[in-house]
C-alpha positions in Angstrom: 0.0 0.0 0.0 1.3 3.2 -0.6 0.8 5.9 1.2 1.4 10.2 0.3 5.0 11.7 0.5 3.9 14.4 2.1 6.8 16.6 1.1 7.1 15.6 -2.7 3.1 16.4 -3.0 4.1 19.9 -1.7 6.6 20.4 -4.2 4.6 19.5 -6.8 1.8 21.0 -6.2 4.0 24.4 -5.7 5.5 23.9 -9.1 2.2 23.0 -10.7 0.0 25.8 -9.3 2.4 28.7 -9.3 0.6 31.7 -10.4 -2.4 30.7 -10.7 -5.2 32.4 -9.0 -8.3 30.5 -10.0 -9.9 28.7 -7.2 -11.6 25.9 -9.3 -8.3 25.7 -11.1 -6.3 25.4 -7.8 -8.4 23.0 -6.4 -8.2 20.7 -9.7 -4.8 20.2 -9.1 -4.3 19.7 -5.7 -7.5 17.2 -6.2 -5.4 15.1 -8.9 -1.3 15.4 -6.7 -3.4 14.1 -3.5 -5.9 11.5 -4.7 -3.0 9.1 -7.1 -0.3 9.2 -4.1 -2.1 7.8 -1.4 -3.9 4.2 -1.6 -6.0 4.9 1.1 -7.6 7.7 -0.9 -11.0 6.4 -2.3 -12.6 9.6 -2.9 -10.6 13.0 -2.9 -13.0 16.3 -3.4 -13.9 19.9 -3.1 -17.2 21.0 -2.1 -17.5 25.1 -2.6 -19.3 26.9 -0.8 -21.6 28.5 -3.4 -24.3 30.3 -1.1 -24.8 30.7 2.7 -24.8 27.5 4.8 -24.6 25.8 1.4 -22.2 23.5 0.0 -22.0 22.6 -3.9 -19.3 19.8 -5.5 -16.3 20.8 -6.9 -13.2 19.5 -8.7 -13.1 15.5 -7.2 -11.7 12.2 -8.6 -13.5 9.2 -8.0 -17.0 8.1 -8.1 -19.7 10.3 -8.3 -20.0 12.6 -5.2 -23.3 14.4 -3.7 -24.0 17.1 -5.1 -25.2 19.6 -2.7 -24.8 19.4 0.9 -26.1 22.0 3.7 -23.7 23.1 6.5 -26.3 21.6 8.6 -25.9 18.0 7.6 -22.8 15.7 7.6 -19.1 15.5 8.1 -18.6 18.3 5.3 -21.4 20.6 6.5 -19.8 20.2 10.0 -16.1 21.1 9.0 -17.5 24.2 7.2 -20.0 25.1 9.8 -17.5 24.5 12.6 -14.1 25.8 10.6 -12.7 22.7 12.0 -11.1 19.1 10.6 -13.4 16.7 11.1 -11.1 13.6 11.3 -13.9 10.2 11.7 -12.7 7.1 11.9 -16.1 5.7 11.8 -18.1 7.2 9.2 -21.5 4.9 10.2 -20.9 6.4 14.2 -21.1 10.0 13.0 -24.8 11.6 13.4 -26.2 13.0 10.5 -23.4 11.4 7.8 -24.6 11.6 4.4 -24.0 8.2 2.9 -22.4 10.1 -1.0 -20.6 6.2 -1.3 -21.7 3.3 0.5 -18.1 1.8 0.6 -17.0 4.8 2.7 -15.8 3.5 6.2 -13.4 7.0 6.9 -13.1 10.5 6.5 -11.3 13.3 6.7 -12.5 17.1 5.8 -10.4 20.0 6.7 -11.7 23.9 6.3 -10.3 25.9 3.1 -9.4 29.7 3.6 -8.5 32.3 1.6 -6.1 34.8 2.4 -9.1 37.2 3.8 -10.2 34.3 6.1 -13.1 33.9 4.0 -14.2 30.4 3.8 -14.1 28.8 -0.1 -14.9 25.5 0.8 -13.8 21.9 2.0 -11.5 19.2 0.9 -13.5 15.7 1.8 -11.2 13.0 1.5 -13.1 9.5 1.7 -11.6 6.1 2.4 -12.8 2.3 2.2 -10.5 1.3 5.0 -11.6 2.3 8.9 -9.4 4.7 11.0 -7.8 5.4 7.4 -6.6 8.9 8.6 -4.1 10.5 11.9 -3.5 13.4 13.1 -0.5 13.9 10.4 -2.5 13.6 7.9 -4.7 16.5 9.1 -1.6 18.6 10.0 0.1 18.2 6.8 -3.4 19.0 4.1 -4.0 22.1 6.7 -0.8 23.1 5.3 -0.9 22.2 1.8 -4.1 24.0 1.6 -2.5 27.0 3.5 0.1 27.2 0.7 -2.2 27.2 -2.0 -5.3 28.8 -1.0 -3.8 32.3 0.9 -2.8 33.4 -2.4 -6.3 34.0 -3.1 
């Protein structure tokens, strides 16, 4: 199994997104670097946040996602209603999870800022595996997503 270099995928997602001020673009690319370097990666996506207390999909890779989701429901809603990582190791244990993928067992969502402080979305990142995700792996995205996202 392999799992992400957490440096290399900084570097090249620096190289590969510099100068670029597009959000949707941006989050494209950081999509495509995370999702292909880490097996436990089932489902790697943006949802934007596209009105207030609303959620819409974004750039993803993998099956079909939901599109819309409120703040008010799920693990996304709660990372953007809350501005905080929602790391679940048991997606079936959290209240109100919206089942997008029945083969989801874990999840991690982390908050994504701009350089205002304004929030432009989440990045949901699903896995088949339970307990897929560690504190790590929500330290080091916070700070991929810090690089890319305060330009904006």
């Amino acid at each position: 199994m392999s799992r992400i270099d957490y440096d290399a995928a900084r570097g090249s997602i620096a190289a590969l997104t510099e100068g670029e001020t597009d959000a949707v673009a941006l989050m494209a690319t950081v999509v495509c670097e995370l999702h292909h370097a880490d097996d436990r990666f089932d489902w790697t996506g943006f949802y934007r946040v596209t009105a207030p207390e609303l959620l819409k999909i974004g750039p993803y890779q993998g099956e079909h996602g939901c599109l819309v989701i409120p703040f008010s429901r799920g693990v996304c809603g709660a990372a953007a209603r809350t501005g905080e990582v929602q790391l679940v190791d048991d997606v079936d244990a959290f209240p109100g999870h919206i089942a997008c993928a029945s083969s989801t067992r874990s999840e991690i969502v982390l908050p994504v800022y701009d350089s205002r402080g304004a929030l432009l979305g989440v990045l949901d990142i699903d896995s088949d595996q339970p307990a897929a995700f560690e504190a790590r792996d929500a330290e080091e995205l916070s700070g991929i997503l810090r690089q890319v996202f305060a330009r904006l």
